[in-house]
SEDOTOR-91321 format. One record per residue: x, y, z of N, C-alpha, C, O in turn; residue in one letter. Coordinates in steps of 0.1 Angstrom, whole numbers, padded with zeros to 4 digits, always signed. Last residue first. Example, Ala and Ser with C-alpha at 12.3 -4.5 7.8 and 13.67 -1.06 7.14 Angstrom:
<atoms>
+0128-0022+0071+0137-0011+0071+0129+0000+0079+0134+0011+0080S+0132-0057+0078+0123-0045+0078+0132-0033+0078+0142-0033+0085A
</atoms>
This chain:
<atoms>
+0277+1615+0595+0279+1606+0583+0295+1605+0577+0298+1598+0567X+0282+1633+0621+0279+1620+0621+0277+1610+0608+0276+1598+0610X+0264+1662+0598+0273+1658+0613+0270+1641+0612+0261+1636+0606X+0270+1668+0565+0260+1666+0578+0267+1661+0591+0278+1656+0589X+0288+1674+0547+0281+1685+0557+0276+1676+0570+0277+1679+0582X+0288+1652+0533+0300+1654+0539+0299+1670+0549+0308+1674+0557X+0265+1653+0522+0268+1641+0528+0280+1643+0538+0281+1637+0549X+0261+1674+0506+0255+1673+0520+0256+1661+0526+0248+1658+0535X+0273+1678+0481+0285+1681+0497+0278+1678+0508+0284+1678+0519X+0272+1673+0450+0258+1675+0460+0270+1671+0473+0274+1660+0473X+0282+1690+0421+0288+1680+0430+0278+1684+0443+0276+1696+0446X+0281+1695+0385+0276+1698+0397+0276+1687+0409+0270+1676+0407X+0285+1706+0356+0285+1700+0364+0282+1707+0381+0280+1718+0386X+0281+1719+0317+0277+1719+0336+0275+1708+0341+0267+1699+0337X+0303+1728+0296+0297+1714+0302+0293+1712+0319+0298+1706+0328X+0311+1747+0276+0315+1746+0285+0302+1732+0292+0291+1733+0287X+0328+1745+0245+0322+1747+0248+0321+1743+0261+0329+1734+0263X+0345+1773+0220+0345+1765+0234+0331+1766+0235+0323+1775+0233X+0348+1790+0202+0347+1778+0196+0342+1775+0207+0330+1772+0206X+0344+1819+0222+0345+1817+0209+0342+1802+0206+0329+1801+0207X+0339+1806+0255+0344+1815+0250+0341+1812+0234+0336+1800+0233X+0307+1784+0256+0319+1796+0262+0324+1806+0254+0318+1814+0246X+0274+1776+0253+0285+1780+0247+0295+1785+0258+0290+1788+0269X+0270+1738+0270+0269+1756+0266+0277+1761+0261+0288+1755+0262X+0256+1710+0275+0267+1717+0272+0262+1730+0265+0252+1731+0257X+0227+1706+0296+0236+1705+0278+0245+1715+0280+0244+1725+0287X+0236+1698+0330+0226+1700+0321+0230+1700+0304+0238+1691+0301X+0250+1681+0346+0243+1691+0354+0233+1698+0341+0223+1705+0345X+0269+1653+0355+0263+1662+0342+0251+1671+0350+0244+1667+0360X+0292+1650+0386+0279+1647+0376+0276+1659+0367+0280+1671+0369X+0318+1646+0407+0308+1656+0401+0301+1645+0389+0304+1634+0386X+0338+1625+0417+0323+1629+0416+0311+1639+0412+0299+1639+0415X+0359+1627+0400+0359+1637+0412+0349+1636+0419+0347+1645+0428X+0356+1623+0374+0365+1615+0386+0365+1619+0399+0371+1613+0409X+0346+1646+0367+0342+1633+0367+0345+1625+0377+0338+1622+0387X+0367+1662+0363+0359+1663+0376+0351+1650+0379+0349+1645+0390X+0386+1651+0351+0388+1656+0359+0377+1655+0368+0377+1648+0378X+0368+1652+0327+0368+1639+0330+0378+1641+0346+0375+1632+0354X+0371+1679+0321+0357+1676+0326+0363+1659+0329+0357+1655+0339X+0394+1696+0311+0389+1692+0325+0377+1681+0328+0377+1674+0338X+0385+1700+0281+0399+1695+0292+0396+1689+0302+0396+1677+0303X+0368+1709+0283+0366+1695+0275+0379+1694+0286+0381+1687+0296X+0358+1731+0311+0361+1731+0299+0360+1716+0298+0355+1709+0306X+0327+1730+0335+0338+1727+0326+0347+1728+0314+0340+1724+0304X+0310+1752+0356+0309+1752+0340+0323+1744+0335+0332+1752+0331X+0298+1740+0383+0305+1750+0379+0302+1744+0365+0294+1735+0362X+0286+1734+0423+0285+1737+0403+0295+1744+0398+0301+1752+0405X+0271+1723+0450+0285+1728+0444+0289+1726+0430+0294+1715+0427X+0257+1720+0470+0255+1714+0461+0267+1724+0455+0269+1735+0461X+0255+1735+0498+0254+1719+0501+0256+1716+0484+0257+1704+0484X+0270+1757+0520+0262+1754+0507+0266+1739+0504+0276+1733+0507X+0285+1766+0541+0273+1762+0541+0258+1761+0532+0246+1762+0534X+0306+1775+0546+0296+1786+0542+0283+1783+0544+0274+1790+0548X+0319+1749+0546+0323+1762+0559+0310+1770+0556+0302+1771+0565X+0314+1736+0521+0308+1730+0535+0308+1744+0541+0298+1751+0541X+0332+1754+0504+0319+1755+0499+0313+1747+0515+0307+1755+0522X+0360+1751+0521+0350+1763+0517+0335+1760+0515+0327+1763+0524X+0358+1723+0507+0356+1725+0525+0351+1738+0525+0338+1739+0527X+0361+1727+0481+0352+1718+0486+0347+1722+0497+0335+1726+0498X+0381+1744+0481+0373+1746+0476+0362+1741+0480+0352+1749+0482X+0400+1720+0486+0398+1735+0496+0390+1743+0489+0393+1754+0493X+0396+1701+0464+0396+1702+0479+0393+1715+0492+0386+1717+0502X+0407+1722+0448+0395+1716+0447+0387+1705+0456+0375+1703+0456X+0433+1721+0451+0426+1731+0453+0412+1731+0454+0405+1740+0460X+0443+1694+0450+0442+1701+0463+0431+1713+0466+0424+1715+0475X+0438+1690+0425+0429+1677+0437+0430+1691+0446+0420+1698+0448X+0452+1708+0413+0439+1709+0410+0434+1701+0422+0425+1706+0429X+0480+1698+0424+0477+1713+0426+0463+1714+0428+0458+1719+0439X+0492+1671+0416+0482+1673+0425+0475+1685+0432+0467+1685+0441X+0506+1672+0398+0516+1668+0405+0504+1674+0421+0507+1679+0432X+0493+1678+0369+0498+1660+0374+0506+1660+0386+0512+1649+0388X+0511+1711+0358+0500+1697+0361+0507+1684+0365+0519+1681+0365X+0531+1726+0369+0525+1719+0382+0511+1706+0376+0505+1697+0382X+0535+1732+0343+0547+1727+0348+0536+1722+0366+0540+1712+0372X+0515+1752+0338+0513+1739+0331+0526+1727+0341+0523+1716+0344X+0490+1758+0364+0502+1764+0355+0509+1750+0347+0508+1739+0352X+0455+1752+0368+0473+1751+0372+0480+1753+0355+0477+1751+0344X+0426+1764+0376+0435+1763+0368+0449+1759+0372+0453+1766+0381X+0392+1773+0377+0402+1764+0390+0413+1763+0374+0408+1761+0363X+0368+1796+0387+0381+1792+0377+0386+1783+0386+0386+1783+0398X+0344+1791+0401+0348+1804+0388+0356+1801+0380+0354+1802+0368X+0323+1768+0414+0330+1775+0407+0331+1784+0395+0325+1785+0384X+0288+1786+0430+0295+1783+0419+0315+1784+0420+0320+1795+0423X+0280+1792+0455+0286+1775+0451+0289+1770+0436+0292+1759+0432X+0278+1819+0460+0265+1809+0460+0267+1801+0450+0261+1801+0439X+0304+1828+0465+0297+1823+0479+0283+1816+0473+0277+1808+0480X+0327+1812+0440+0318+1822+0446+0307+1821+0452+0299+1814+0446X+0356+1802+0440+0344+1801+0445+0335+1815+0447+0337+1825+0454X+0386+1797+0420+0376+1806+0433+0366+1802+0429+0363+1798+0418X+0421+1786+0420+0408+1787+0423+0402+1795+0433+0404+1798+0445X+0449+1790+0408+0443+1795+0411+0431+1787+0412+0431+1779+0402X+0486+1780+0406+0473+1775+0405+0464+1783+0411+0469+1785+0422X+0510+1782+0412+0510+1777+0401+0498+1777+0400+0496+1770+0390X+0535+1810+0429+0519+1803+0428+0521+1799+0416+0529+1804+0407X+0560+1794+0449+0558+1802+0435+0542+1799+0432+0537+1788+0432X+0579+1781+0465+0570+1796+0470+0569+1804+0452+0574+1814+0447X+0576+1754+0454+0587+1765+0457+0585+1778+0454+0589+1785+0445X+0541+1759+0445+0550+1752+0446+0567+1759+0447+0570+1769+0440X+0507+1763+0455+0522+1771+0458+0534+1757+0453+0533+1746+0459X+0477+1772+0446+0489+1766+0447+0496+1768+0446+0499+1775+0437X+0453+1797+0461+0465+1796+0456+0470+1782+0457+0468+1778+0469X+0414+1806+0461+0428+1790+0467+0438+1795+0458+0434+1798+0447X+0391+1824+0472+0403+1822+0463+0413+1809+0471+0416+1806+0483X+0358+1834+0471+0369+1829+0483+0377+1820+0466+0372+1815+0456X+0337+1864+0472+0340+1850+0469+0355+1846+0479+0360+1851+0488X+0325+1886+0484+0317+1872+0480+0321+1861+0472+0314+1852+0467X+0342+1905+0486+0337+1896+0499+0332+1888+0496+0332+1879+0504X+0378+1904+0468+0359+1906+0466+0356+1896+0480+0362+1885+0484X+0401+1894+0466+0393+1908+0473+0381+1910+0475+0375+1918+0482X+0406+1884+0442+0413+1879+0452+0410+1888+0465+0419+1889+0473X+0397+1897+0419+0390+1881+0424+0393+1882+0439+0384+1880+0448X+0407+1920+0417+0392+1920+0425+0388+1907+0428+0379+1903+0435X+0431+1909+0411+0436+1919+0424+0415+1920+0430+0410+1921+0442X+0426+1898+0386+0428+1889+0398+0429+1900+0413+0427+1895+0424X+0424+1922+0375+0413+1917+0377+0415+1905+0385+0405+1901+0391X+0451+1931+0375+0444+1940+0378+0424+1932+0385+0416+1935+0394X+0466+1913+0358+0466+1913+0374+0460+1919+0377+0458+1916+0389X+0437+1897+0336+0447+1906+0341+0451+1909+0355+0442+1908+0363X+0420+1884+0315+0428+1878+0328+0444+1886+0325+0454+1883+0318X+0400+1892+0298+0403+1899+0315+0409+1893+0324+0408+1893+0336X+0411+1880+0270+0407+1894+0276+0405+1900+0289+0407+1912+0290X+0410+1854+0271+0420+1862+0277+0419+1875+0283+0422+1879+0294X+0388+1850+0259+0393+1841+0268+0400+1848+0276+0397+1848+0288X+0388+1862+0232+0379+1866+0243+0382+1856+0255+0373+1858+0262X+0408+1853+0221+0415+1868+0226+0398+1870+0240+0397+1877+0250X+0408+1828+0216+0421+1829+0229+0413+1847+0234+0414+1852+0245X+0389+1829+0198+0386+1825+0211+0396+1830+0219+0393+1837+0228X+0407+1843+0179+0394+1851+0183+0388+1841+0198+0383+1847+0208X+0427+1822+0172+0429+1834+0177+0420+1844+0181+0424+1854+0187X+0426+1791+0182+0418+1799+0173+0422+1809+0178+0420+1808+0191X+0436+1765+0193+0443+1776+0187+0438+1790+0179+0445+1796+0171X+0415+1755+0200+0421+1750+0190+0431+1761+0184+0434+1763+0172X+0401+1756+0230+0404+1768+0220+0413+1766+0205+0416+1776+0199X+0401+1725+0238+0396+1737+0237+0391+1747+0228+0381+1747+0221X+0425+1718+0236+0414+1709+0231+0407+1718+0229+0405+1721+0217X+0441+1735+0248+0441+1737+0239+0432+1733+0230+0429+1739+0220X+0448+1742+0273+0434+1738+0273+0435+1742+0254+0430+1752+0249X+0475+1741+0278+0464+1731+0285+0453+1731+0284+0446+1723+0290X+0482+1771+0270+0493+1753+0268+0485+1742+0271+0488+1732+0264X+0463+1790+0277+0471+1789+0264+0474+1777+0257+0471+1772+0246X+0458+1781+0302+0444+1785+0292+0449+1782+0278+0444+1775+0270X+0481+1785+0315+0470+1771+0316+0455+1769+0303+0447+1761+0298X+0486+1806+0311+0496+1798+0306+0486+1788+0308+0485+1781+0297X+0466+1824+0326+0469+1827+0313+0475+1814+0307+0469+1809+0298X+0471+1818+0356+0460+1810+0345+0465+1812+0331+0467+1802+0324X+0495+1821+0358+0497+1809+0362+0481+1801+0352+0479+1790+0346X+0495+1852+0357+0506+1840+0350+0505+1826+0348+0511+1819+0340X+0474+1856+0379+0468+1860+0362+0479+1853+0356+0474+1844+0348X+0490+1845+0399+0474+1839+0393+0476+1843+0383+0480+1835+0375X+0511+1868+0396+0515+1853+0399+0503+1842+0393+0506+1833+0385X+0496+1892+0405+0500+1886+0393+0503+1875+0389+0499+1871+0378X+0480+1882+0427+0476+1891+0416+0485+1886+0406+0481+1876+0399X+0495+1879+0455+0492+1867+0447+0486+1869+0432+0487+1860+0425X+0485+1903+0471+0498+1899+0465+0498+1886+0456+0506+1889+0447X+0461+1893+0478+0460+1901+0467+0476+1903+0464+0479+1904+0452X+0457+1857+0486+0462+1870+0485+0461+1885+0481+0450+1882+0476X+0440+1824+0486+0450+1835+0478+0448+1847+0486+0437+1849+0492X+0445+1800+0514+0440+1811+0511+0450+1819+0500+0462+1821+0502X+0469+1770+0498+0463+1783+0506+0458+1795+0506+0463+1803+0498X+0484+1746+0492+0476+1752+0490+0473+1764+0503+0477+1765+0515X+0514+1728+0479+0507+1727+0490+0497+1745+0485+0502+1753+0478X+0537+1702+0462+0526+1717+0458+0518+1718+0472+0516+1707+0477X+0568+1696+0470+0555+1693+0473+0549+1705+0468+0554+1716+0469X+0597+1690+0459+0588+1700+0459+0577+1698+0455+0574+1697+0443X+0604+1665+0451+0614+1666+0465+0607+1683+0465+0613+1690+0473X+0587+1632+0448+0587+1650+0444+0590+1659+0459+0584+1659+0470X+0582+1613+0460+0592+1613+0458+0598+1627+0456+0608+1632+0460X+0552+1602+0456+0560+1610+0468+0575+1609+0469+0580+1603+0479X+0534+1625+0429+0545+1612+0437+0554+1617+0449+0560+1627+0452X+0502+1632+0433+0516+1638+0435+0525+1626+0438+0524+1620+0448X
</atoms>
């Protein structure tokens, strides 16, 4: 994030008021930003899309067994992530106008701490092509052969080991 950006992105438990705002914020990130992706192909987008509705962020952001991160930038959500309690990520996404301005580090951050607080030590999820040098950089590691996803997409397991940053005194 430069520190010049006179509107900081900053993070926090999501909401269920936060419902539609997420389903706007991934929809547009899936659309504009993961294009590598979905090549524009109109049968991937539609299975892609197909349940990212406020209705279905209203169970992400509700359900006991997972935990949700909003980014907020001038009180507007741009970014969703969730976890679900046995250490998989679900979705981590920003809205296109918040990429590059540090939404994903954060959320994925508070993500991170979550996954320690619960007290799961190894922490996975499924990459798109987009993201994945993202996590890379992130220390995550290859976690097995890339898999199918939505229509064309394919998704790339990764997986980040937290018991270093669990254990007391290291």
């Amino acid at each position: 994030m430069p520190l010049s950006d006179p509107n900081p992105v900053s993070v926090r438990r999501g909401v269920i008021a936060d419902a539609e705002a997420a389903c706007d914020a991934v929809r547009r990130s899936i659309l504009e930003l993961c294009a590598l992706d979905h090549e524009n192909d109109p049968t991937t987008l539609q299975q892609w899309l197909a349940n990212k509705t406020p209705g279905w962020f209203e169970h992400l952001l509700t359900a006991q067994d997972r935990s949700c991160v909003v980014a907020v930038r001038v009180d507007r959500v741009c970014g969703l992530g969730q976890l679900n309690h046995s250490g998989d990520v679900g979705l981590l996404y920003v809205a296109p106008e918040a990429r590059f301005l540090g939404a994903s580090s954060l959320m994925l951050d508070w993500l991170e701490s979550e996954t320690i607080h619960l007290g799961i030590e190894i922490l996975r999820l499924n990459s798109t092509r987009t993201a994945k040098s993202f996590y890379l950089g992130r220390g995550y590691v290859e976690a097995g052969e890339p898999i199918p996803g939505f229509g064309i997409t394919i998704q790339f397991p990764l997986m980040k080991s937290l018991r270093s940053a669990s254990t007391p005194g290291s």
